[in-house]
N, C-alpha and C positions, 0 to 999 in steps of 0.2 A: 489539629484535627483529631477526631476521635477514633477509636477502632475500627466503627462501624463503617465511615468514611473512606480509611483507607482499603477496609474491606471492600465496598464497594467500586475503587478505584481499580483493584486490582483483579476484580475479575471483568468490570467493563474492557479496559482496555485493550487483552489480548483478543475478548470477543469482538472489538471493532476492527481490529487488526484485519484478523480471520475473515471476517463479514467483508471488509475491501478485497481482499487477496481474493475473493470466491466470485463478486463481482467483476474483477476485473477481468479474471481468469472467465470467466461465463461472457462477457464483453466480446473479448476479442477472437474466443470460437465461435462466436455465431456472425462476426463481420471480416475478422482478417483470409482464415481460407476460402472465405465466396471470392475477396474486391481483391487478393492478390495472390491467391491457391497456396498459401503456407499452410502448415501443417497446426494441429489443436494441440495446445499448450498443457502444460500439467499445474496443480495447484505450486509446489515448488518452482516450478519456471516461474510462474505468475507471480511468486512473493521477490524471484531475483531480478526481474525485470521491474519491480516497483522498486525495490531498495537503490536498483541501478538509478534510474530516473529521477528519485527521490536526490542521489548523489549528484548527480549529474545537471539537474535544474533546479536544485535547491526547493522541491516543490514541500509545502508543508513544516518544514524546518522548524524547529521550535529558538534556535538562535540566528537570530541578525545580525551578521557585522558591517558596521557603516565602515566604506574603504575609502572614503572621500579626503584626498586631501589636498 
């Protein structure tokens, strides 16, 4: 790859980051404290509660492991 490439790898990807983490966080304060009276989250909460989930249900994961045996 070229500079320019990587250059652009790396400033995409934290911005996509950011852009989920703001979504999700904007998500769940306009639905979770109406349908079950929680309290509104912070961008922080919102990026530990992805990481969590992400851990937790393998969503997204860039590696698979086949445990078949």
């Amino acid at each position: 790859m070229d500079e320019v490439t990587i250059l652009w790898i790396l400033l995409i990807i934290p911005f996509l980051v950011i852009l989920g983490i703001i979504i999700f966080k904007w998500l769940w304060n306009i639905t979770m404290p109406q349908v079950f009276n929680l309290r509104m989250i912070t961008f922080w909460q919102a990026f530990r509660l992805l990481l969590l989930s992400s851990i937790l249900f393998g969503a997204g994961s860039i590696f698979k492991f086949n445990m078949n045996f």
